[in-house]
ZATI-878030 format. One line per field, with one value per residue: residue in three letters; y, x negated, z negated of N, C-alpha, C, O in turn. Coordinates in steps of 0.1 Angstrom, whole numbers, plus 5000, padded with zeros to 4 digits. Layout:
BEGIN
res	[Ala | ...]
npy	[Y | ...]
npx	[X | ...]
npz	[Z | ...]
capy	[Y | ...]
capx	[X | ...]
capz	[Z | ...]
cpy	[Y | ...]
cpx	[X | ...]
cpz	[Z | ...]
opy	[Y | ...]
opx	[X | ...]
opz	[Z | ...]
***
This chain:
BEGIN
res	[Unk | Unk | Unk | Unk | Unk | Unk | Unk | Unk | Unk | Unk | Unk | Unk | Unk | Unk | Unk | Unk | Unk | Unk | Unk | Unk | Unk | Unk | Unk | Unk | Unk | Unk | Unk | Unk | Unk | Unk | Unk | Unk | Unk | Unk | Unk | Unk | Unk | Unk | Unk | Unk | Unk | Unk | Unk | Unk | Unk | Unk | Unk | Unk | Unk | Unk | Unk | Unk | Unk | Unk | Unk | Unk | Unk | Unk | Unk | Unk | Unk | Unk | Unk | Unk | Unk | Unk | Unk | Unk | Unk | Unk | Unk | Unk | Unk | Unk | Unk | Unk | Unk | Unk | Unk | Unk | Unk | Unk | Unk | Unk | Unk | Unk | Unk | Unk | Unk | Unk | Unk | Unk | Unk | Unk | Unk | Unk | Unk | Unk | Unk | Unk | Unk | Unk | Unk | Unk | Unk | Unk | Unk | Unk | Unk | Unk | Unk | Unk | Unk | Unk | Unk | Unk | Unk | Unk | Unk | Unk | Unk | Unk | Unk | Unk]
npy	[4996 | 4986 | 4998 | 4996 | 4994 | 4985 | 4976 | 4977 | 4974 | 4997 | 5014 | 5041 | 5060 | 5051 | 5065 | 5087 | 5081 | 5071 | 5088 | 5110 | 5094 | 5091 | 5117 | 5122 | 5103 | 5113 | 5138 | 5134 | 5126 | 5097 | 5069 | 5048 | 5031 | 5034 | 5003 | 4986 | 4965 | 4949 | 4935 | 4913 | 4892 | 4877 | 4854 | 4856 | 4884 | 4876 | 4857 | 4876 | 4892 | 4911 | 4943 | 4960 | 4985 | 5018 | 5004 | 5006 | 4990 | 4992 | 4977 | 4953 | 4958 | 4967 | 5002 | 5014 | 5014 | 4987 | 4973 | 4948 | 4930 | 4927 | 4910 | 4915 | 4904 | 4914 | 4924 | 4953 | 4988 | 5003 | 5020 | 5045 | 5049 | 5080 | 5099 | 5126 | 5121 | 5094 | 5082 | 5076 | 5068 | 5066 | 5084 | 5111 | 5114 | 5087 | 5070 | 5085 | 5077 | 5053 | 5049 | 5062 | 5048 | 5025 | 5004 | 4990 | 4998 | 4973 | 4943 | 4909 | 4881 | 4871 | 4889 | 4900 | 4883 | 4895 | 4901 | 4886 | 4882 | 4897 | 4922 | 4958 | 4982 | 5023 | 5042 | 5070]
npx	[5104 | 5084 | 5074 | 5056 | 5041 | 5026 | 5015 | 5006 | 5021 | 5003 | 4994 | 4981 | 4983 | 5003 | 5029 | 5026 | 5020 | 5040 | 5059 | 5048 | 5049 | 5075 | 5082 | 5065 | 5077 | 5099 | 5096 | 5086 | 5112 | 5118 | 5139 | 5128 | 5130 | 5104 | 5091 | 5089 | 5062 | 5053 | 5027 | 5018 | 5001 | 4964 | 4968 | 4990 | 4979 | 4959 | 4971 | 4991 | 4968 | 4957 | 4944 | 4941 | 4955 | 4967 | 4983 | 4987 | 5007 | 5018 | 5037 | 5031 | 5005 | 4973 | 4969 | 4943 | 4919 | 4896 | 4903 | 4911 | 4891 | 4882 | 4876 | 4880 | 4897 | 4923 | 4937 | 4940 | 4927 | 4927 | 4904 | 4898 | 4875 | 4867 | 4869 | 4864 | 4851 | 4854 | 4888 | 4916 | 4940 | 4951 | 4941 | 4962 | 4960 | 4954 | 4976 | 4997 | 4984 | 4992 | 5017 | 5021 | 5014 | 5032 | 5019 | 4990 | 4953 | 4927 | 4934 | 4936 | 4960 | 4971 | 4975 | 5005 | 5019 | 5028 | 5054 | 5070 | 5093 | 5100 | 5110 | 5114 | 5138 | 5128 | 5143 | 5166]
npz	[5107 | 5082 | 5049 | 5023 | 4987 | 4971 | 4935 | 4901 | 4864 | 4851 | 4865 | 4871 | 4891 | 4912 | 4907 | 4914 | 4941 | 4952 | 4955 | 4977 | 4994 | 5000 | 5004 | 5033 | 5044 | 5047 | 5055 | 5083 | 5094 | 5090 | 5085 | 5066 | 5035 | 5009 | 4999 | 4967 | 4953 | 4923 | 4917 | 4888 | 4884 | 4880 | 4898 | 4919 | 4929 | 4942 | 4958 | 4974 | 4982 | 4972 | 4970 | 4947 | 4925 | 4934 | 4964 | 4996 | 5024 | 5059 | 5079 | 5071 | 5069 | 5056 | 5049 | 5048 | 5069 | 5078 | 5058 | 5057 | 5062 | 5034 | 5008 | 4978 | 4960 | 4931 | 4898 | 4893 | 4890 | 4922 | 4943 | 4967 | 4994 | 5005 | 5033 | 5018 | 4991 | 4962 | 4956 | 4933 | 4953 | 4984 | 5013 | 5023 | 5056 | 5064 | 5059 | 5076 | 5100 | 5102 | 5095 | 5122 | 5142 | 5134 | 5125 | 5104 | 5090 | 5105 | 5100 | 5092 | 5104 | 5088 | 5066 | 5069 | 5060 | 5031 | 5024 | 5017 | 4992 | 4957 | 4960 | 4950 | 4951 | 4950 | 4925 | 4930]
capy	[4998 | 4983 | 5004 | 4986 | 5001 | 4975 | 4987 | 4969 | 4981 | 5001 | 5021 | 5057 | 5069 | 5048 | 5069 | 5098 | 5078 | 5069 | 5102 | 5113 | 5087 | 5098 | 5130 | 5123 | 5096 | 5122 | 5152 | 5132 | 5120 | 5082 | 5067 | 5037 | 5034 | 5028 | 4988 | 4988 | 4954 | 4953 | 4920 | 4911 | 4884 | 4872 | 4845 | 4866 | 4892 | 4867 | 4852 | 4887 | 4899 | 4927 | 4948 | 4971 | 4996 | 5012 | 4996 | 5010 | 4986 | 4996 | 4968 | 4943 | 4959 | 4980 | 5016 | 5019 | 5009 | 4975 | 4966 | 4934 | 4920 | 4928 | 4895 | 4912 | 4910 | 4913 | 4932 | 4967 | 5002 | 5003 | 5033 | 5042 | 5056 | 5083 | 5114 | 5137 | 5114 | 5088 | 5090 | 5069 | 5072 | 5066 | 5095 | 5111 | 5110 | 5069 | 5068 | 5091 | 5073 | 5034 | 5052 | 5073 | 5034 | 5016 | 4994 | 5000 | 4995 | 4959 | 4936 | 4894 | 4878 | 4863 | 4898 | 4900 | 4877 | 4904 | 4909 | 4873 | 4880 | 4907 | 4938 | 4967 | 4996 | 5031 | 5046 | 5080]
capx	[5091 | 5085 | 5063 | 5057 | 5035 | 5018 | 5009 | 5006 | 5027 | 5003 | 4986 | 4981 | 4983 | 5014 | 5045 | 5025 | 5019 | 5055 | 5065 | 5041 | 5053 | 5086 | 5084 | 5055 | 5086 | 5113 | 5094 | 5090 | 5130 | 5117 | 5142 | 5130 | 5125 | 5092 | 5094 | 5080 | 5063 | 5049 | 5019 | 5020 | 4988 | 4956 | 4969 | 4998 | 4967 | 4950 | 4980 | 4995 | 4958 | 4961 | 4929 | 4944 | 4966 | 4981 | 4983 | 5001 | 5010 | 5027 | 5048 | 5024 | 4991 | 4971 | 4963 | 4931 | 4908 | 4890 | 4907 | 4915 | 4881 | 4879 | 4881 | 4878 | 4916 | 4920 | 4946 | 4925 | 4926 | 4923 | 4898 | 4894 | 4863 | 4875 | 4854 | 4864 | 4852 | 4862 | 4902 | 4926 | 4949 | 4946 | 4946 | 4975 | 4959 | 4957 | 4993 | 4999 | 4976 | 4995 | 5029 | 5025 | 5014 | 5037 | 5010 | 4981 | 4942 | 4926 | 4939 | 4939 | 4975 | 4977 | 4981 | 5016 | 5027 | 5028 | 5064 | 5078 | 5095 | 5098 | 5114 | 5120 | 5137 | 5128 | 5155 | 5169]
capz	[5101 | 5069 | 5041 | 5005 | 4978 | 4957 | 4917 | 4885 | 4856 | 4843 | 4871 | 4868 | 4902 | 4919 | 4908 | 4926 | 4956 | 4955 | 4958 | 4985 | 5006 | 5003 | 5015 | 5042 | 5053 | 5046 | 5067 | 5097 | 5096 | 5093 | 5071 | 5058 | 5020 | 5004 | 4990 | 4956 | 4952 | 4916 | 4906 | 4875 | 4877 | 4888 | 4909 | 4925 | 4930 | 4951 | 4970 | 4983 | 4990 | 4967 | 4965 | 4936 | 4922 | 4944 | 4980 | 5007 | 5036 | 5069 | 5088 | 5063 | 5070 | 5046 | 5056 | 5045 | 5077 | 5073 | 5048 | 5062 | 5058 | 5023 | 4998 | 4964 | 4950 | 4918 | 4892 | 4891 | 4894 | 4934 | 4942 | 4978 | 4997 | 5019 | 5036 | 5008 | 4981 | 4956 | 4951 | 4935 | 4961 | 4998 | 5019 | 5037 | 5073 | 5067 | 5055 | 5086 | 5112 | 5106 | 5101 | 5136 | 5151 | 5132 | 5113 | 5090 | 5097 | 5109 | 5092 | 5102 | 5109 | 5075 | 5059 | 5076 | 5046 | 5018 | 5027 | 5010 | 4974 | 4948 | 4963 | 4941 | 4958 | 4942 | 4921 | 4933]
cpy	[4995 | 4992 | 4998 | 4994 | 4994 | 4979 | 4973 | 4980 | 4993 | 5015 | 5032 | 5067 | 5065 | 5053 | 5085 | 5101 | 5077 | 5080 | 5109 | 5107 | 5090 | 5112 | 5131 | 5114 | 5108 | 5137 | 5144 | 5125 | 5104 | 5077 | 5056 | 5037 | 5026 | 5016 | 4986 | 4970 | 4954 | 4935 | 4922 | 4899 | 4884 | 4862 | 4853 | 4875 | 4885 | 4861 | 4862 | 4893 | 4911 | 4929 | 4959 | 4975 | 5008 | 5009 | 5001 | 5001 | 4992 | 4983 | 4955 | 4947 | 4968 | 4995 | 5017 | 5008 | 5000 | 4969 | 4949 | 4924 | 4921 | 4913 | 4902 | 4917 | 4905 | 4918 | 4944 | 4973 | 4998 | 5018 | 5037 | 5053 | 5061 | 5098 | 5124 | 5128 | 5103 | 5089 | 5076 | 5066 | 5074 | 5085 | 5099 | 5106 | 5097 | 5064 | 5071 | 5083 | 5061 | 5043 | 5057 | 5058 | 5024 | 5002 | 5002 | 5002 | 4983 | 4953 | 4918 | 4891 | 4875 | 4872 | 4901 | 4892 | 4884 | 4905 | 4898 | 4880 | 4894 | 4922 | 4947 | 4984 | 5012 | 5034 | 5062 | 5088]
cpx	[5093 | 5070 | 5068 | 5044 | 5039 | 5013 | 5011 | 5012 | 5020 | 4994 | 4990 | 4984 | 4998 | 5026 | 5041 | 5026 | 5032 | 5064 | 5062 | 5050 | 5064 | 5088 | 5077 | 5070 | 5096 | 5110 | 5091 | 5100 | 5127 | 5125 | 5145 | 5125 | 5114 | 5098 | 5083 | 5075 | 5048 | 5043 | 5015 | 5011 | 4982 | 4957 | 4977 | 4987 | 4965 | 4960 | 4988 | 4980 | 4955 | 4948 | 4930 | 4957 | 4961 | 4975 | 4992 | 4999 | 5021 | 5031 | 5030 | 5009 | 4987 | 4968 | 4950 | 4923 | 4898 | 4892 | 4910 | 4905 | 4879 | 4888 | 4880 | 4893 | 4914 | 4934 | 4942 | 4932 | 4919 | 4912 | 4893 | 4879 | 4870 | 4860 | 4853 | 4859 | 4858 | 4875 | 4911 | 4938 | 4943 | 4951 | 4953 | 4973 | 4958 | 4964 | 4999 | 4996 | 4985 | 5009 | 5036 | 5026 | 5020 | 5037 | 4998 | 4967 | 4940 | 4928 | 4940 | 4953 | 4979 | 4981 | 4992 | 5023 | 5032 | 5044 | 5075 | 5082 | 5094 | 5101 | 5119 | 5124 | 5133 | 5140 | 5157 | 5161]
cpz	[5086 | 5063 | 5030 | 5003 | 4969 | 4945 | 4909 | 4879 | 4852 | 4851 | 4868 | 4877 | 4914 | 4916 | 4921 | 4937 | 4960 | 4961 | 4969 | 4994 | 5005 | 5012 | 5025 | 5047 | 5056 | 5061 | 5076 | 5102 | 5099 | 5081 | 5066 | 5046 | 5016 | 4996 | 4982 | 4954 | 4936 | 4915 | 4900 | 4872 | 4883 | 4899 | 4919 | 4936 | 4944 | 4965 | 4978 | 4988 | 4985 | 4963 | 4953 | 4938 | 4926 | 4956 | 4982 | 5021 | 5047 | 5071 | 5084 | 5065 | 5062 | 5054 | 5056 | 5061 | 5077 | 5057 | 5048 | 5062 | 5046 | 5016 | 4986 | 4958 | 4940 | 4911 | 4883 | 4898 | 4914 | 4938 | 4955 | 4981 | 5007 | 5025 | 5025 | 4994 | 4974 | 4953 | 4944 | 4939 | 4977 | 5009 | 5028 | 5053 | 5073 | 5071 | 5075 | 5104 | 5116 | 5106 | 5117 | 5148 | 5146 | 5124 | 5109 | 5103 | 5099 | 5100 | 5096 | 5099 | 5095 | 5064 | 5062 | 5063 | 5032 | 5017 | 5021 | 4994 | 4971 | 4953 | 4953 | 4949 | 4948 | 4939 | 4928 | 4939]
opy	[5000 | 4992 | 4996 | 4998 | 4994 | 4986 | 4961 | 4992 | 5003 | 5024 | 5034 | 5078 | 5073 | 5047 | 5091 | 5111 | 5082 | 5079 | 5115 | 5113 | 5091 | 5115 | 5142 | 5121 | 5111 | 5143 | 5150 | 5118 | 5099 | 5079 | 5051 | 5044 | 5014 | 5017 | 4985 | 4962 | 4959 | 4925 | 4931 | 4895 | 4887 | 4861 | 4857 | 4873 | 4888 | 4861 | 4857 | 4898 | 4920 | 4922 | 4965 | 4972 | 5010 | 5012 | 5003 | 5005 | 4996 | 4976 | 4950 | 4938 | 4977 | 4995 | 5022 | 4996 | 5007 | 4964 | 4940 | 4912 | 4913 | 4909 | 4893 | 4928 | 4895 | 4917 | 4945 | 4971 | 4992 | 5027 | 5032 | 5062 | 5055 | 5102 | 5130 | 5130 | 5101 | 5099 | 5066 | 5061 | 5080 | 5092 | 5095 | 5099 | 5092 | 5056 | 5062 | 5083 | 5058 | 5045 | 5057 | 5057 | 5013 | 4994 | 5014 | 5004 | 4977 | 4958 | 4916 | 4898 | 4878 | 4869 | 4912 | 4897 | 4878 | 4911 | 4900 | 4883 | 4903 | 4932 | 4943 | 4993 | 5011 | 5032 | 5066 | 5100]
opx	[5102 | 5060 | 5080 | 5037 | 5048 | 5003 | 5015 | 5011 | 5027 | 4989 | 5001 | 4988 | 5002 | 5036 | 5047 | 5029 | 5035 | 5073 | 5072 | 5058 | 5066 | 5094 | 5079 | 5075 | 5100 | 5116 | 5098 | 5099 | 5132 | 5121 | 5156 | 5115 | 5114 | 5108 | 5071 | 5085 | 5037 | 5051 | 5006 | 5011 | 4986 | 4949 | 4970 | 4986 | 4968 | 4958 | 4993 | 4980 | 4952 | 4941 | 4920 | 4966 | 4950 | 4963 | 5002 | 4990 | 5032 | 5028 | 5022 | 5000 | 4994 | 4963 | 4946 | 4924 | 4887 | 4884 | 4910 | 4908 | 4870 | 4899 | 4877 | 4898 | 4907 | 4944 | 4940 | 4940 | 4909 | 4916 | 4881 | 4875 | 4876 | 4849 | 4842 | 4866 | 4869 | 4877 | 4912 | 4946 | 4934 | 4961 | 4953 | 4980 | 4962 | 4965 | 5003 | 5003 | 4987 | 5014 | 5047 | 5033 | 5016 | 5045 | 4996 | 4967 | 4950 | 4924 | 4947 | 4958 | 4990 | 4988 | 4993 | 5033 | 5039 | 5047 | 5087 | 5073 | 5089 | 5094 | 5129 | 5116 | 5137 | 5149 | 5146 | 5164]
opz	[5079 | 5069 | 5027 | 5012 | 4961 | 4946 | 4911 | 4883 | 4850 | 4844 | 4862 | 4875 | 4922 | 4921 | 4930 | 4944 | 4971 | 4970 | 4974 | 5001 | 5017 | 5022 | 5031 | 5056 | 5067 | 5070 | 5084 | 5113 | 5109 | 5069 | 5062 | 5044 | 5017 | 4988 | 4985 | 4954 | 4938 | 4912 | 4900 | 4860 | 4894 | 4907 | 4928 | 4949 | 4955 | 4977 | 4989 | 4999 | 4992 | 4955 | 4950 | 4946 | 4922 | 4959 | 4975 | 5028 | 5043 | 5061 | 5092 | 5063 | 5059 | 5066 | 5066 | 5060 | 5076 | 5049 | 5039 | 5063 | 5044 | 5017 | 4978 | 4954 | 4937 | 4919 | 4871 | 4908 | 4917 | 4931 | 4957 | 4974 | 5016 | 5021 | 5023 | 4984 | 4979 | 4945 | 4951 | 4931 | 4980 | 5011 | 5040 | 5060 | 5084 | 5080 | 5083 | 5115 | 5127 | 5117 | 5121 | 5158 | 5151 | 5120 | 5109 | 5115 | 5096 | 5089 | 5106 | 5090 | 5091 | 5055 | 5057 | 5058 | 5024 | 5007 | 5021 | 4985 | 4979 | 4951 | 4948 | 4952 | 4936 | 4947 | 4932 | 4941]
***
């Protein structure tokens, strides 16, 4: 299972997510390490598919549920719509839902590409 968490340098909310997903991986003894994949422009943006800061993909799919039809990438604050409100930050049962199946929400074939280039593993 591959998980990556997508940010821009300057996001506010991806060292927390980073952390989360550590220990949501760590408490259910899955031990592959979150892959930090950090874009750094508007074209990039556009050619990984990136709908903000932060993205969490499972095994190249996003979590968030129809995300996969969504066209507006950009290099922005990501901000999801969940039942509890606006958050920036996707919510655990998402994370939970694609990690328990291995992938995210719908997504078309060509989001599977996110996984070319730029790995940053977390430090410690």
């Amino acid at each position: 299972m591959t998980v990556e968490l997508f940010y821009f340098e300057d996001c506010p909310n991806y060292e927390q997510l980073l952390a989360d997903l550590q220990a949501l991986l760590a408490e259910r003894g899955i031990g592959t390490e979150v892959e930090l994949r950090r874009v750094e422009s508007i074209e990039e943006a556009e050619r990984r598919r990136f709908l903000g800061s932060p993205s969490v993909r499972v095994d190249g799919v996003d979590v968030e549920p129809g995300a996969g039809e969504r066209a507006d990438f950009g290099l922005k604050c990501r901000i999801y719509r969940t039942p509890q409100g606006l958050s920036g930050m996707p919510p655990a049962a998402w994370i939970e839902a694609a990690i328990g199946s291995g992938g995210g929400g719908s997504a078309p074939a060509h989001a599977r590409d996110s996984r070319a280039g730029g790995t940053n593993r977390p430090r410690g």
